[in-house]
N, C-alpha and C positions, 0 to 999 in steps of 0.2 A: 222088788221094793216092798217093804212094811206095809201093810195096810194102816193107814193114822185112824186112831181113835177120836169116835166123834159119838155125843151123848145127845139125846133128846131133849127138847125144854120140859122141866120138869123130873127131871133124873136125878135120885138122890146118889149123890157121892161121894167119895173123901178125897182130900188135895193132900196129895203125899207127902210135900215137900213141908207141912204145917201139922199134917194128921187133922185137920180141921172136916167136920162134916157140913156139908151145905147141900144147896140144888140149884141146878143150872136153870138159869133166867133165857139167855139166850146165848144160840151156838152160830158162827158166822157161817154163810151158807160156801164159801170158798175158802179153800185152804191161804195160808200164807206163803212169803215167800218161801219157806225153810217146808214146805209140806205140810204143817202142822195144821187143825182147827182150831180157831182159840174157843172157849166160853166166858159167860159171865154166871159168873157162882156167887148165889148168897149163900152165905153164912150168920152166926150171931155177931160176928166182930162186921160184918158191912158186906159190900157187893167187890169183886175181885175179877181179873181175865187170868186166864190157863190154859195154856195150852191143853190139848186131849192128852200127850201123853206125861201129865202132871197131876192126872185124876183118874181114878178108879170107881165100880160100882159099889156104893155105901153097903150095900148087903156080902159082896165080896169079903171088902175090907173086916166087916163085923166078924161074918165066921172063921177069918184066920186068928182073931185076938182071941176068940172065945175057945 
């Protein structure tokens, strides 16, 4: 099985599914029922839940565009 991707509070990232950059507020301490972690990511457009594997490390994300 996958390891699910789970981010720290305060982890800057980008949400894939938008390419939107934010930082995770808070990460739920138990998976869901699907396995998943979810987050809450601010962003400039508001605050958002994610699953982990619908977010990536902002710094990642940066050096593959650059």
């Amino acid at each position: 099985m996958d390891e699910k991707k789970r981010f720290a509070v305060g982890s800057a990232v980008e949400i894939k599914s938008s390419g939107a950059l934010g930082v995770v507020i808070l990460c739920e301490d138990t998976p869901s029922v699907l396995g998943e972690y979810w987050h809450t990511v601010r962003t400039d457009e508001g605050e958002s839940d994610h699953p982990g594997s619908n977010l990536e490390p902002a710094a990642k994300a940066q050096s593959q565009n650059a």
